[in-house]
C-alpha positions as CSV (number, residue, x, y, z in Angstrom):
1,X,111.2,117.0,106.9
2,X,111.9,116.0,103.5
3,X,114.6,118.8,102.8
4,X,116.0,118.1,106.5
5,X,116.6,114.3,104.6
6,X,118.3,115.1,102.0
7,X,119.8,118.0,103.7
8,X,121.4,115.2,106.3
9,X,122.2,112.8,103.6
10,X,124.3,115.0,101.3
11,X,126.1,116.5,104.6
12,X,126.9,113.3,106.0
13,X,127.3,111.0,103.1
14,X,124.3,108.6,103.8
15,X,122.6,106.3,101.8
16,X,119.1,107.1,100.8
17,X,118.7,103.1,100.3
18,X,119.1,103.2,104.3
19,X,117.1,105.8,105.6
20,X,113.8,105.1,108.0
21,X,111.3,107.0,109.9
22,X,110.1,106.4,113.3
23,X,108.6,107.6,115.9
24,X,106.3,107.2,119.2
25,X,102.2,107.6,119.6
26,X,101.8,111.1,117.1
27,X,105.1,110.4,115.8
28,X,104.0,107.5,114.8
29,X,101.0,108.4,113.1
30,X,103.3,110.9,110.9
31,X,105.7,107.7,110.3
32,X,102.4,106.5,108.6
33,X,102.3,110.0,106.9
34,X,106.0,109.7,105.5
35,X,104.8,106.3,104.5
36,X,102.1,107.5,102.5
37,X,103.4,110.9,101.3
38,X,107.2,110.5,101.2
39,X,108.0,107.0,100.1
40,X,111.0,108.1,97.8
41,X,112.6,109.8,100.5
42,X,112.1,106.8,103.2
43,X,113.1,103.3,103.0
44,X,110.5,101.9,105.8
45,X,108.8,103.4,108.3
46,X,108.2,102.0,111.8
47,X,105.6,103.0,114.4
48,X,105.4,102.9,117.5
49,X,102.3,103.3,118.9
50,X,100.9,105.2,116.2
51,X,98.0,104.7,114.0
52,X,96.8,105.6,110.8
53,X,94.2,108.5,111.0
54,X,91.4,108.5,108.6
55,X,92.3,111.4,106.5
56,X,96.1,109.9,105.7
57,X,93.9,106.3,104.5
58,X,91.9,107.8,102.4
59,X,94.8,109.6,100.8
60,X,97.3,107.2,100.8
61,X,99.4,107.2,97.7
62,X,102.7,106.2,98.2
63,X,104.7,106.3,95.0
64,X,106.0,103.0,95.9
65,X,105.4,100.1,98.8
66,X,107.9,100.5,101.8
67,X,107.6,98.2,104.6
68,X,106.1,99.0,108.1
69,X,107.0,97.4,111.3
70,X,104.3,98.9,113.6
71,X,104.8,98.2,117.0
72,X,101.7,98.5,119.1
73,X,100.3,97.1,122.0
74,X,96.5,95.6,122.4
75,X,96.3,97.1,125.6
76,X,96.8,100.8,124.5
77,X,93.6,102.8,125.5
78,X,94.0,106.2,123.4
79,X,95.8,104.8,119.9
80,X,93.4,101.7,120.5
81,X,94.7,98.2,118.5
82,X,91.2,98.0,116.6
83,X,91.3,101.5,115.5
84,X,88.3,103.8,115.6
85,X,86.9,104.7,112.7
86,X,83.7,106.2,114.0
87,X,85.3,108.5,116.5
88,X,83.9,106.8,119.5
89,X,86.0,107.9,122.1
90,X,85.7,112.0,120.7
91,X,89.7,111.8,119.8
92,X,90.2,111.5,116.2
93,X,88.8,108.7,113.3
94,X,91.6,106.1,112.5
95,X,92.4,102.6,111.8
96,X,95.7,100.4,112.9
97,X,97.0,99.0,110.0
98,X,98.9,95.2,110.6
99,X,100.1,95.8,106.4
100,X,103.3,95.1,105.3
101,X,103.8,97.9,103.0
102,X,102.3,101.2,102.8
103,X,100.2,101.2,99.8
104,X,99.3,97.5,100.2
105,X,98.0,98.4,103.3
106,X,95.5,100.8,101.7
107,X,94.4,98.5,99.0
108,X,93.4,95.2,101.1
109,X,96.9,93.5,100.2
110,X,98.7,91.7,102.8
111,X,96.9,93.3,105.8
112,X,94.7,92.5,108.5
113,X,92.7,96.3,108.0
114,X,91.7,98.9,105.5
């Protein structure tokens, strides 16, 4: 992904200050990846239904905060609002972060979870 970036950016001329990730349910779980892994290739990152899953909290070391506007409804039965971090439901261990930043989100700062 990140030499697809960079790849796009040189072609096209675009500003690395103004380049995002998003995407929908898994795609939204990598946003939180990028977040976590890529954070001086992506400006923000915004969700959409997607969650942070267990493994990508516990190694969360973004080189620097970026925002994160998750959008996620309470409602949503599979990526459930409260997370599940004891696997109840047999899919996968994760938590829904309401964190500002990625990084912050991992350390308790300016979130709701972690």
């Amino acid at each position: 992904i990140e030499a697809l970036v960079v790849k796009m950016q040189t072609a096209y001329e675009l500003d690395p200050k103004n380049t995002f990730a998003t995407g929908m349910s898994n795609g939204g779980d990598m946003s939180y990846l990028l977040a976590c892994t890529k954070s001086a290739v992506f400006s923000a990152v915004a969700p959409v239904a997607g969650v942070m899953m267990k493994t990508t909290l516990d190694t969360c070391e973004p080189k620097r905060n970026i925002p994160i506007f998750e959008i996620h409804g309470t409602k949503d039965e599979i990526s459930r609002f409260a997370g599940d971090l004891n696997n109840d439901d047999g899919t996968a261990r994760f938590r829904w972060t309401s964190g500002l930043t990625a990084g912050a989100a991992c350390r308790g700062a300016r979130t709701r979870s972690c």
